[in-house]
ZABA-611437 format. One record per residue (C-alpha): residue number from 1; chain; z, y, x. Coordinates in steps of 0.05 Angstrom, whole numbers. Layout:
N
PT|NUM|A|Z|Y|X
...
This chain:
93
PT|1|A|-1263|-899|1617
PT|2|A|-1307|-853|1659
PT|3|A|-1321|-925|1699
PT|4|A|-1349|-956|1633
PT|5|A|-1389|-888|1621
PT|6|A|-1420|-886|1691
PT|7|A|-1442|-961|1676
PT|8|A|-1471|-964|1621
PT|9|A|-1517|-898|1635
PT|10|A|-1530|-945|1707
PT|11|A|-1551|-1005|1652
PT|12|A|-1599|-950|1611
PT|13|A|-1662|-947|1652
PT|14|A|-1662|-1014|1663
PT|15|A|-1656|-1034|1586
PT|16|A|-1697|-1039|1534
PT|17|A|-1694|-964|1498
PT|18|A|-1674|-993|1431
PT|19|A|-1609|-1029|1458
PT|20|A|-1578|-960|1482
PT|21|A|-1552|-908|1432
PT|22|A|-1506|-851|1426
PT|23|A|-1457|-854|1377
PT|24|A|-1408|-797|1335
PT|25|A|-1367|-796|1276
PT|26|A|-1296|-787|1242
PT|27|A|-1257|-851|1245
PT|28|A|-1193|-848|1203
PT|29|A|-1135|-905|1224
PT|30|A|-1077|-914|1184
PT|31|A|-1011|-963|1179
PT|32|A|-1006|-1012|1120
PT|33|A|-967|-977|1050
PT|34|A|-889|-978|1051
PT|35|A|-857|-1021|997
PT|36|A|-857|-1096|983
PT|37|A|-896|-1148|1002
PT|38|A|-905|-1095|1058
PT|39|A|-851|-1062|1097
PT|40|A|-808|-1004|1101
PT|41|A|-841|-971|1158
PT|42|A|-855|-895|1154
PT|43|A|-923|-893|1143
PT|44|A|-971|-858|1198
PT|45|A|-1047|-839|1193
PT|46|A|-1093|-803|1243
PT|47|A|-1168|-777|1232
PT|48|A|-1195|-780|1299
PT|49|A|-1271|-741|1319
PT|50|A|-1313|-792|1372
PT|51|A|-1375|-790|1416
PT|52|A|-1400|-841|1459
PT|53|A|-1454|-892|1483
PT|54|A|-1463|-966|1454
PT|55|A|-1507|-1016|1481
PT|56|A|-1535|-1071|1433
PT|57|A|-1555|-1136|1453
PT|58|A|-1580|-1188|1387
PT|59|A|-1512|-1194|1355
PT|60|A|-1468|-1166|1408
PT|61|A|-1444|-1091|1420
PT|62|A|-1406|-1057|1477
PT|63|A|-1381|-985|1466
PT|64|A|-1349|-933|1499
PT|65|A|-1319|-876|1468
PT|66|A|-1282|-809|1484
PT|67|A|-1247|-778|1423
PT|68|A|-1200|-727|1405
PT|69|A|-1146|-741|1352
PT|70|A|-1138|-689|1296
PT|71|A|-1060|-699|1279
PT|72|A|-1048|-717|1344
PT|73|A|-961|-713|1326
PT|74|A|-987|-778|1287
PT|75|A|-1010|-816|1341
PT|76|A|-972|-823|1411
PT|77|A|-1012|-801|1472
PT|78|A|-1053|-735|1478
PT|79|A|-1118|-710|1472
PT|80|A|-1175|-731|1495
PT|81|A|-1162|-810|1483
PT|82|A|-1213|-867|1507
PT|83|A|-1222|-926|1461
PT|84|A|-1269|-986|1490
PT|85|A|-1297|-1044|1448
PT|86|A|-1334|-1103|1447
PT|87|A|-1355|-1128|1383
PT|88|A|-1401|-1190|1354
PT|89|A|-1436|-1198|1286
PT|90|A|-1439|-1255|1244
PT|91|A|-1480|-1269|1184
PT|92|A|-1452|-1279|1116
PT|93|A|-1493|-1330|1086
């Protein structure tokens, strides 16, 4: 995770300044509903508080986060967590 970090603040300076942003929020995750048509899993949920950098490029995103899980009995692992993604938009049309 630190790896990611490092590059993408290497990638800043030569960017454009509007492709580069830091990020923060609450992100809540949580398993599907016991019960039929769904399963009879205990249910678990987790709020989790994030900060990071994202770098934006037309319809394509890469972001690294560091976060810190607020039930963290919930959620296997310990605090602080990483979570990496890549993500692509489409239009709707």
């Amino acid at each position: 995770m630190k790896y990611l970090l490092i590059l993408l603040a290497l990638v800043a300076p030569v960017s454009n300044s509007q492709e580069l942003y830091i990020v923060t929020g609450v992100e809540h995750i949580s398993s599907i509903f016991n019960g039929k048509p769904f399963n009879s899993k205990h249910e678990t949920s987790v709020d989790m508080l994030y900060t990071g950098i994202r770098y934006e490029k037309k319809d394509w995103s890469i972001e690294a986060d560091v976060i810190h899980a607020l039930q963290p009995e919930e959620f296997e692992g310990s605090n602080p967590r990483a979570i990496f993604r890549i993500e692509k938009k489409f239009r709707i049309k």
